[in-house]
C-alpha positions in Angstrom: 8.2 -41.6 -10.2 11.1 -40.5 -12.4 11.6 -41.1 -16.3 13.0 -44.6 -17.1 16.4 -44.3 -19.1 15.9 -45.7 -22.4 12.1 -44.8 -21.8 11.4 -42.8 -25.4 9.2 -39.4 -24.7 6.5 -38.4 -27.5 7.4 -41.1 -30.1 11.2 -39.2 -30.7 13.1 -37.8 -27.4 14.9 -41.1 -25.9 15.9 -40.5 -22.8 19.3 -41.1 -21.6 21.0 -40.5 -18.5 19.7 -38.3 -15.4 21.8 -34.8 -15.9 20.3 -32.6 -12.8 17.6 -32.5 -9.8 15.8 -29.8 -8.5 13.1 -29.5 -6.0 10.7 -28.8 -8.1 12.0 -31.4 -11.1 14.5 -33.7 -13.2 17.0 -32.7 -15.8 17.7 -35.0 -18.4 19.8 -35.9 -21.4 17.5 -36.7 -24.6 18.2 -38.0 -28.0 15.5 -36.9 -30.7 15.6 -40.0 -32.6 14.5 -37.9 -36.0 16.7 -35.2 -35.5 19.8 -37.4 -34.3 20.5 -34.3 -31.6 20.7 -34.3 -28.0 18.5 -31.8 -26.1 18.1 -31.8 -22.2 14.0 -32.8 -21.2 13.1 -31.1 -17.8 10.3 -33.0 -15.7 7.9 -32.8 -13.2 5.4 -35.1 -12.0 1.8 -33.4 -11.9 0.8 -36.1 -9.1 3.7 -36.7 -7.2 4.1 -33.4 -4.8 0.7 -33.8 -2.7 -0.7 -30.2 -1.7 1.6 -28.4 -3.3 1.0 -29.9 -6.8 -0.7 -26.7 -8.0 1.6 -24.4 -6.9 4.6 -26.9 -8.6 3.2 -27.4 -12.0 2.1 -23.8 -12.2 5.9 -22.7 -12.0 7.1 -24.7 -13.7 4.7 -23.9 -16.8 5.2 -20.3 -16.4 9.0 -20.9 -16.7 8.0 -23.1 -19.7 5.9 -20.2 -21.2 8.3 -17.4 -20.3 11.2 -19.1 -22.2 9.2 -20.2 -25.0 9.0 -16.7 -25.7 12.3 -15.6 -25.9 15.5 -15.4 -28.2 18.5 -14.7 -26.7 22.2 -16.2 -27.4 22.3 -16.1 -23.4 19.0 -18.2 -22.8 18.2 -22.0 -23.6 15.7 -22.1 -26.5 12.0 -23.9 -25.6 11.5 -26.5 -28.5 8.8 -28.4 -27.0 6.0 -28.9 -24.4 4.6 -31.8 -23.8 1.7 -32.6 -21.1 0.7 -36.7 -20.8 -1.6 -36.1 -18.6 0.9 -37.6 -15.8 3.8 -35.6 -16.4 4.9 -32.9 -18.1 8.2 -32.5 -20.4 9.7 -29.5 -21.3 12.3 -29.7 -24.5 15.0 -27.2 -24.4 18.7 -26.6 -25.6 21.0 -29.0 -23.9 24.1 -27.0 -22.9 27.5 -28.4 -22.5 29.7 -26.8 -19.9 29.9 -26.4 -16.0 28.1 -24.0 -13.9 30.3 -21.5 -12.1 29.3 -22.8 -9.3 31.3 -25.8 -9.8 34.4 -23.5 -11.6 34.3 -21.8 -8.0 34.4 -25.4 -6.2 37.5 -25.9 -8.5 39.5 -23.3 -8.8 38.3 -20.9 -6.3 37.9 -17.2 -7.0 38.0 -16.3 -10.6 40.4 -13.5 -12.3 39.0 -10.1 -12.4 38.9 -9.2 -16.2 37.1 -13.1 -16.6 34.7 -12.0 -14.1 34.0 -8.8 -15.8 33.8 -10.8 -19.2 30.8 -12.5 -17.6 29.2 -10.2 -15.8 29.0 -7.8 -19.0 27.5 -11.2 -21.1 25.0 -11.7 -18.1 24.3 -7.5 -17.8 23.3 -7.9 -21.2 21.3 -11.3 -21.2 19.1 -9.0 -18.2 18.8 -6.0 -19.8 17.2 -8.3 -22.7 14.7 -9.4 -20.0 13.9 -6.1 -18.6 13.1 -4.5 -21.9 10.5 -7.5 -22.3 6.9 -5.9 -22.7 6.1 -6.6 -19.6 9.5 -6.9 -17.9 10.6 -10.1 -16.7 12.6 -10.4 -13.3 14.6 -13.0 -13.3 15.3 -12.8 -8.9 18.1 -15.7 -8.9 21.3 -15.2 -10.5 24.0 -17.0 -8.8 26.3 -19.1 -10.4 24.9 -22.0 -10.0 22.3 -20.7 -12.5 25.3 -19.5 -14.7 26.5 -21.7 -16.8 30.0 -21.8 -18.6 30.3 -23.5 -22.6 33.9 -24.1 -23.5 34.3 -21.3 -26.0 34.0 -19.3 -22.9 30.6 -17.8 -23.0 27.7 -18.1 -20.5 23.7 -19.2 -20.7 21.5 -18.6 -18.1 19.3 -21.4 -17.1 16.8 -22.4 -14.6 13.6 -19.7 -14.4 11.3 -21.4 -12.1 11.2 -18.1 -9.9 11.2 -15.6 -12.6 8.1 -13.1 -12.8 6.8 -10.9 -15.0 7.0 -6.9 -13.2 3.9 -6.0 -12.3 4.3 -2.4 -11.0 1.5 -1.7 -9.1 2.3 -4.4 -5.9 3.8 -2.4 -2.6 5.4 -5.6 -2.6 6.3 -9.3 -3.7 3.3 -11.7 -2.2 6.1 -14.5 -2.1 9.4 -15.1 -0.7 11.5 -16.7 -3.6 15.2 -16.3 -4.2 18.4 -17.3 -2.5 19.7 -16.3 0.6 23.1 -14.1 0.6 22.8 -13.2 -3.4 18.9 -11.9 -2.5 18.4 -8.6 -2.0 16.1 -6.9 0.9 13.2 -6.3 -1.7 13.1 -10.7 -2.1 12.0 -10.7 1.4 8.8 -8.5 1.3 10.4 -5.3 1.8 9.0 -3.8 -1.8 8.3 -5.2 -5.0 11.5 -7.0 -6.8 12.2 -5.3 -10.1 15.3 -4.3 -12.5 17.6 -2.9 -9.8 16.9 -6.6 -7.7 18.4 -8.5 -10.4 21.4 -6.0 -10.1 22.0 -6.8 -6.9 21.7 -10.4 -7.6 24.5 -10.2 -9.8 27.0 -7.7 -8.0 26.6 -10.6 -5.3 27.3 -12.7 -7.7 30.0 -11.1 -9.2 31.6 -10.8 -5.6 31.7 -14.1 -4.8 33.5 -14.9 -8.2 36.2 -12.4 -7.8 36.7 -13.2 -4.0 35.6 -17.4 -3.8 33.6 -16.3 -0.3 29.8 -17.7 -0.7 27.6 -15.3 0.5 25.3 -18.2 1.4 27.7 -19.2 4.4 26.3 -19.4 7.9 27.5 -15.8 9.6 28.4 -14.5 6.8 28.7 -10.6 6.4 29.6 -8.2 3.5 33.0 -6.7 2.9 34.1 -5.1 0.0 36.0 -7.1 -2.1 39.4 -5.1 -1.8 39.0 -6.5 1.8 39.2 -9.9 1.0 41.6 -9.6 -1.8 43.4 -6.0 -2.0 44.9 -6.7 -5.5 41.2 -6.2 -7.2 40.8 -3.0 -8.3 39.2 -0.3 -7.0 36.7 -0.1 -9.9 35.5 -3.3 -9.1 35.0 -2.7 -6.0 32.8 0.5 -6.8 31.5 -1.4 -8.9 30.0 -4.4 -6.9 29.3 -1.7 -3.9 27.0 -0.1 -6.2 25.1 -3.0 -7.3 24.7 -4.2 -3.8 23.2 -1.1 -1.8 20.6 -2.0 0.6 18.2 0.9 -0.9 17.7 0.1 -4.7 17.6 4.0 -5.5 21.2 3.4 -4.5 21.8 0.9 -7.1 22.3 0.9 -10.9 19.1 2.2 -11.9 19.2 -0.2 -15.0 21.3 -2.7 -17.0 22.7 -0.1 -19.7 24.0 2.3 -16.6 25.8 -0.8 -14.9 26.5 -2.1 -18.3 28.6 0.8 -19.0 30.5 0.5 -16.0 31.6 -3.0 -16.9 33.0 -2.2 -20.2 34.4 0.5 -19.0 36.1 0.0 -15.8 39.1 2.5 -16.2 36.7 5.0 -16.2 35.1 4.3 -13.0 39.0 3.9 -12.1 39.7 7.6 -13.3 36.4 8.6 -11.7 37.7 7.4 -7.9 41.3 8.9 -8.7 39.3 12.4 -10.1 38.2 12.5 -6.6 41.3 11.8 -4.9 43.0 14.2 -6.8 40.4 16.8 -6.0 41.2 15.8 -1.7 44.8 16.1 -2.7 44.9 19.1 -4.4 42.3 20.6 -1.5 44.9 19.3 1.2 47.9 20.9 -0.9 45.9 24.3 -1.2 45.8 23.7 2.3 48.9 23.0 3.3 50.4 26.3 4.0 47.7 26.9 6.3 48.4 23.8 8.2 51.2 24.7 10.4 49.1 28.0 11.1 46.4 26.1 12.5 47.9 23.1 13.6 47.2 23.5 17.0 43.4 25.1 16.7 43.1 22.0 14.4 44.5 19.7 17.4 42.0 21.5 19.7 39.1 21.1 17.3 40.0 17.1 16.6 39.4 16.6 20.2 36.6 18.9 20.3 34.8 17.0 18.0 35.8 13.6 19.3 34.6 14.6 22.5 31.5 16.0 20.8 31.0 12.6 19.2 31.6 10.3 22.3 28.4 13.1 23.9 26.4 12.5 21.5 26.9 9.0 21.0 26.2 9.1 25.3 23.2 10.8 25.2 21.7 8.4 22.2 22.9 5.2 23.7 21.3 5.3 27.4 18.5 3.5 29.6 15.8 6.0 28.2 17.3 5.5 24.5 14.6 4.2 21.8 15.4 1.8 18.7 15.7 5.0 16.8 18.3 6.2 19.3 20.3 3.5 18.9 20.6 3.3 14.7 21.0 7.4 14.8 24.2 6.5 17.3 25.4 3.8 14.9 26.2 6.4 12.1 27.8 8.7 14.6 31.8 9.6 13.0 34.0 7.2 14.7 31.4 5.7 17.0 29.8 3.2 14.9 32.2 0.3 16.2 31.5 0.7 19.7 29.4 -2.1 20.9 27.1 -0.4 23.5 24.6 0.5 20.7 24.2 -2.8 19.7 23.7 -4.0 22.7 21.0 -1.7 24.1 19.0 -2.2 20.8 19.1 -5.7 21.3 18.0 -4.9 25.2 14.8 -2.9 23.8 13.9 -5.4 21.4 13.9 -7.7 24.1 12.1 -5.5 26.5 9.1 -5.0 23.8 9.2 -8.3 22.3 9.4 -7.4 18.8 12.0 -6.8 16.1 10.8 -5.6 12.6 12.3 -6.6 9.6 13.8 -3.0 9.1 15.0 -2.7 12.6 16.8 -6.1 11.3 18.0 -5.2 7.9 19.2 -1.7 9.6 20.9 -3.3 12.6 22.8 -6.2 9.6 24.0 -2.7 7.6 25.5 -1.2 10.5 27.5 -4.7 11.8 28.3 -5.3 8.3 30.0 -1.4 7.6 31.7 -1.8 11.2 32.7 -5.4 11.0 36.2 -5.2 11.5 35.7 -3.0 15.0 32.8 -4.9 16.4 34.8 -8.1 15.7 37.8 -6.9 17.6 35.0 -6.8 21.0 35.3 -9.2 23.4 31.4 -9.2 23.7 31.0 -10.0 19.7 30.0 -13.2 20.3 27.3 -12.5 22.7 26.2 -9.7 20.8 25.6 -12.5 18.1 23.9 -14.9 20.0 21.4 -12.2 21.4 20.7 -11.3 18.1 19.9 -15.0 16.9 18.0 -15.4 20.7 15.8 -12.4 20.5 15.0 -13.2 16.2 13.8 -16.9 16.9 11.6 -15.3 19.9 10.4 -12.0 18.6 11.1 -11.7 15.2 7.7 -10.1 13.2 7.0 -11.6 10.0 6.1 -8.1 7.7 4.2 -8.4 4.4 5.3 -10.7 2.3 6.7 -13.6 4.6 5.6 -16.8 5.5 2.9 -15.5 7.8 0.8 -18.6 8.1 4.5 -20.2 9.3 6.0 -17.7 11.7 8.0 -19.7 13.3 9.4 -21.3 10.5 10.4 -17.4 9.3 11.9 -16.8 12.7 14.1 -19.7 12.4 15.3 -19.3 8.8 16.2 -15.5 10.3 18.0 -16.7 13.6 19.9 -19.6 12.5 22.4 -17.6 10.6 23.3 -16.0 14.3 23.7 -18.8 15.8 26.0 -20.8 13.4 27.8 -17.6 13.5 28.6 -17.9 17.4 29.3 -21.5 16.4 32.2 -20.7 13.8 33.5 -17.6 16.4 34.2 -20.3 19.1 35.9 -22.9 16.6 38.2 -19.9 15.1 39.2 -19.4 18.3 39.8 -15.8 20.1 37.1 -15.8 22.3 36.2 -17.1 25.6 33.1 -18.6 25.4 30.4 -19.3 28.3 29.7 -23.0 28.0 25.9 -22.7 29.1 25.7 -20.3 26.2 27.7 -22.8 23.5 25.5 -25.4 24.3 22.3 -23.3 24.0 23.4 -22.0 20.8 24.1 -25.4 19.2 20.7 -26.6 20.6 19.1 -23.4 18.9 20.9 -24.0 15.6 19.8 -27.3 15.1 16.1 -26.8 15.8 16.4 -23.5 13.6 18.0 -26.0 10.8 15.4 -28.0 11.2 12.2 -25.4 10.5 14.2 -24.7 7.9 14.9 -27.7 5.8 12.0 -29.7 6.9 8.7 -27.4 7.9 6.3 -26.8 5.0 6.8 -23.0 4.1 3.3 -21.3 2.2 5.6 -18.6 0.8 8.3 -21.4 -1.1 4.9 -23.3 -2.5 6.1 -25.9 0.4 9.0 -27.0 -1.6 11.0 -28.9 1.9 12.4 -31.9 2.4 10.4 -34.8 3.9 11.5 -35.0 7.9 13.3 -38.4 8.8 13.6 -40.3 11.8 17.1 -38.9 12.4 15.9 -35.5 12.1 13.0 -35.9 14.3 14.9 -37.0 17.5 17.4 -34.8 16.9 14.7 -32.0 17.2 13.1 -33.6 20.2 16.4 -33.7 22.0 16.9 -30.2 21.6 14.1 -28.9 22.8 14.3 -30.8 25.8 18.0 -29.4 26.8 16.4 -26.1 25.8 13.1 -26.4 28.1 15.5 -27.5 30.6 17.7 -24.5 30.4 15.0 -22.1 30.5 13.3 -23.8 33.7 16.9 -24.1 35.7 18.1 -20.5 35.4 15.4 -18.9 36.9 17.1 -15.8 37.1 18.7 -15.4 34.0 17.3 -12.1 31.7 16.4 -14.4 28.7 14.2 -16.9 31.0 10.9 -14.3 31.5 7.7 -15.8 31.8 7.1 -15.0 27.8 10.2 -16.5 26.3 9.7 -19.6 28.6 6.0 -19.9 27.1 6.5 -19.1 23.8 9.2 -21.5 23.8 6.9 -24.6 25.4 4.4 -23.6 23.4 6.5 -23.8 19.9 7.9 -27.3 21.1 4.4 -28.4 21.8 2.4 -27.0 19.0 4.8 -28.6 16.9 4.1 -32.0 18.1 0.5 -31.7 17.9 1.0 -30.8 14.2 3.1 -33.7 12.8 2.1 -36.3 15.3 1.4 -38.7 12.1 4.5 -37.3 10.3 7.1 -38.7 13.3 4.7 -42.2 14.0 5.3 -42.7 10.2 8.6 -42.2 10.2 9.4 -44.4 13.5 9.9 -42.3 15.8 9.7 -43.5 19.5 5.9 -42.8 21.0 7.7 -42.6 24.5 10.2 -40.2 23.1 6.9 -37.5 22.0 5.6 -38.1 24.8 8.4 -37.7 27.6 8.4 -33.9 25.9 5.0 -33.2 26.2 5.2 -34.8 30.0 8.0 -31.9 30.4 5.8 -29.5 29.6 3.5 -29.7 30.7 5.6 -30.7 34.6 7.3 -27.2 34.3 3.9 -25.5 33.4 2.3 -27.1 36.2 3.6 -25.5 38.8 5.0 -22.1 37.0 4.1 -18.5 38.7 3.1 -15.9 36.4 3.1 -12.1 36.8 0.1 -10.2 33.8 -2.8 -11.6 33.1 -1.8 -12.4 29.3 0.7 -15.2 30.4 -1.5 -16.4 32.7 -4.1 -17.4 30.1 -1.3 -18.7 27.6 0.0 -20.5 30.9 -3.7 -22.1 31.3 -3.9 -22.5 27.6 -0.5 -25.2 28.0 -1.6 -27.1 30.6 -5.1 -27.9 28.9 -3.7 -29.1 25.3 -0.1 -30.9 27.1 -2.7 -32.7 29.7 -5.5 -31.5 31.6 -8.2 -31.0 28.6 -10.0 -34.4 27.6 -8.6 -34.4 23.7 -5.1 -32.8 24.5 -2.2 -33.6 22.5 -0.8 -36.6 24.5 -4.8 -38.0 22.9 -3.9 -37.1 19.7 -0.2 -38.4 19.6 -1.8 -41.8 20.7 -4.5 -42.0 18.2 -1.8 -41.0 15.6 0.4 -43.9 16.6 -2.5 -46.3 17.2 -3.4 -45.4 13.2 -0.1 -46.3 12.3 -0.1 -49.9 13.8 1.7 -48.9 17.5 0.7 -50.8 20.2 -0.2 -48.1 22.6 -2.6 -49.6 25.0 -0.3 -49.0 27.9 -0.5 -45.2 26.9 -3.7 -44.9 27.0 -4.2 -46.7 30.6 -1.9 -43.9 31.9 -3.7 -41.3 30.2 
């Protein structure tokens, strides 16, 4: 239960108004009644977050502990902890202003030189981190963590995900950070460090010079001249730096990128150095130009043609994963669609797609946006994508293992809101069986991802409502029915139809209680597991594999004694249902 207002903390901090909410805690405004200042009190409730209590109290003490120990103009100062026993308070600087998160909501995208004001005030409030003995990672700048005072400086707040760098970890054992400023080392991919929170805040810095939130549904990288060519091209470098998939790529530290930002004519003279060096090259050249006009000619189309073999030979019925990338970076070839397409195709065929295969196939779409875009296949392209990650997406070291399918939705639901928003812009002609899959997709993919307990996030989801539930339920029922009606369609195989009953059903074994408690109709839980387990029933098989899962559905949706239409009952019997007519028919 939250703080009263008026209620008076530790004989001196009177609270006062509610100023934020987390999900881990409550913000608010405090008076110290001997000091006659106003500080801002951050709470959590040690009792009030079930399983995950540990987990929640833990982080937020380590935030506590880590800012207690620092002193930085850029950082809140820790004045107090206190621990009742019940809750525990945290006393820290209260800070006027508005987050830039809310300047963005405003005004939209910021002017360049302000953004580089604040980028070179947050460079050096991380650099102060990293040069902590041992370093501390902060792993979520975003603006919404950036916060503006009226004399135009910036704090920092909110390090409930922060870590100390541990150097010796192949990689981060959680998944913390925000999607579209994270980079590829937040999910699992290596260990976060220095060059993580530079990419954090290139992100960062891009969305305030261009007011596009990386964080939208579909969204895909362009350099920010793209958006807005009035930006200069030091800028630009600039963010492209910070944001380079491999951090040996990146800045290597604060005081390299630090320099950059106070110094962005330079990086300016340093792009034009090299244009000059093309155009005095070309120059030099020129009077050779007419002399080899026509070998050049010859040569162009040598090459092109060269090019389009290659690419051929990569991109075939015998080409590998491997194949397919290596064709992708092919000179002129790496908008052409076919690659795409037969990767997705071998993923498909072998049932897996790695998180590299992922993160490779993202960089390529995202450097050959404007081409692939012009396709008329994009949009399926995009929706195989988001169909072949919610079915055979592999959770690498790091992720959310014990919740795979919960990883595989957070990773597919991007893909399909992104064929979503391509059929409302218009352009496209869209198949209608296809639209109405997608939208199905999305919203059970929403759902994982809001309301399904997550190991790697300490559990930290919303609680599932009624609303939520049936709109869920209703999806995977179109969905079951779509998979059992096209019999011959490529994406209905024996193993997508099973993995996909055996999701939906799983699920409902596992919060049975969850959806009695929150009124959702017995009939309505059981109608899905009676459509189950009808398709299963009489479903042909081809390997022995799907055979035994295809055994393995028909015992838990209704033939076993204690299958899950038993344990749906006894959970809506516990929570006061009437189900004696489901028990006679069971």
């Amino acid at each position: 239960m939250a703080t009263a207002i008026g209620t008076v903390i530790d004989g001196k901090y009177e609270i006062l108004k509610q100023i934020g909410k987390g999900g881990m805690s409550v913000v608010y405004l405090a008076m110290d009644t001997h000091l006659n200042k106003q500080w801002a009190v951050k709470e959590v409730q040690k009792t009030a977050n079930g399983k995950n209590n540990e987990v929640i109290v833990n982080s937020f003490l380590t935030e506590a502990n880590l800012m207690k120990r620092l002193d930085h103009p850029a950082l809140p100062r820790i004045v107090d902890i206190i621990d009742n026993g019940q809750t525990i308070y945290v006393v820290m600087d209260y800070i006027e202003g508005e987050s830039l998160d809310k300047v963005l909501e405003e005004y939209g995208a910021q002017p360049e030189d302000t953004v580089f004001k604040w980028a070179i005030q947050i460079c050096d409030t991380l650099n102060y981190l990293h040069s902590q003995k041992p370093p501390i990672i902060y792993r979520d700048m975003k603006p919404a963590n950036v916060m503006l005072k009226s004399d135009g400086n910036i704090k920092i707040i909110d390090f409930g995900i922060a870590r100390e760098y541990k150097g010796t970890s192949l990689s981060d054992t959680t998944v913390l950070g925000t999607r579209g400023y994270a980079s590829p080392e937040h999910y699992g991919t290596s260990e976060t460090d220095a060059r993580s929170d530079i990419y954090t805040l290139g992100m960062t810095m891009h969305h305030l010079v261009t007011g596009i939130d990386p964080r939208t549904p579909g969204y895909v990288y362009v350099p920010v001249r793209q958006w807005n060519p009035e930006l200069s091209e030091s800028i630009e470098e600039i963010i492209n730096k910070c944001t380079q998939i491999d951090p040996a790529n990146r800045y290597q530290n604060c005081n390299e990128l630090m320099y950059d930002l106070q110094n962005p004519d330079q990086v300016g003279k340093g792009i034009r150095k090299k244009k000059k060096k093309r155009l005095a090259f070309f120059t030099a050249c020129a009077s050779l130009a007419v002399v080899f006009a026509v070998l050049g000619t010859l040569f162009y189309f040598l090459m092109v043609n060269a090019n389009q073999n290659n690419y051929s030979l990569k991109v075939n019925d015998t080409s590998t994963v491997e194949d397919c990338l290596e064709a992708m970076a092919i000179d002129g070839m790496g908008g052409t669609i076919d690659a795409y397409n037969r990767l997705v195709s071998i993923c498909e065929k072998e049932q897996n797609i790695s998180l590299d295969t992922l993160t490779s196939l993202e960089n390529n779409m995202n450097v050959n946006q404007a081409e692939l875009s012009a396709d008329p296949g994009f949009p399926d392209l995009i929706y195989d994508i988001g169909f072949i990650t919610f079915y055979y997406y592999e959770a690498s070291a790091g992720e959310d293992v014990d919740h795979s399918v919960r990883v595989r939705a957070v990773k597919a639901e991007p893909y399909f809101d992104q064929y979503l928003n391509l059929n409302e812009d218009g352009g496209f002609t869209m198949n209608s069986t296809t639209l109405e899959l997608a939208e199905n997709y999305s919203i059970i993919c929403h759902f994982y991802t809001e309301y399904v307990n997550s190991s790697a996030s300490g559990g930290l989801v919303k609680e599932p409502d009624q609303e939520s539930f049936n709109n869920y339920m209703e999806s995977a029922s179109k969905c079951i029915d779509f998979l059992s009606g096209y019999q011959n369609e490529e994406k209905t195989s024996d193993s997508i139809k099973l993995e996909a009953f055996s999701i939906f059903a799983d699920y409902i074994n596992t919060y049975a209680s969850t959806m009695a408690a929150n009124g959702v109709e017995p009939s309505t839980v059981l109608a899905l597991l009676d459509q189950i387990y009808n398709e299963c029933k009489d479903m042909k098989v081809a390997t022995p594999e799907n055979q035994e899962r295809l055994e393995r559905l028909k015992q838990v949706c209704g033939d076993a004694e204690n299958n899950y239409q038993t344990v749906v009952i006894r959970a809506y019997n516990n929570a006061g249902y009437d189900m004696t007519a489901y028990e006679e028919r069971s």
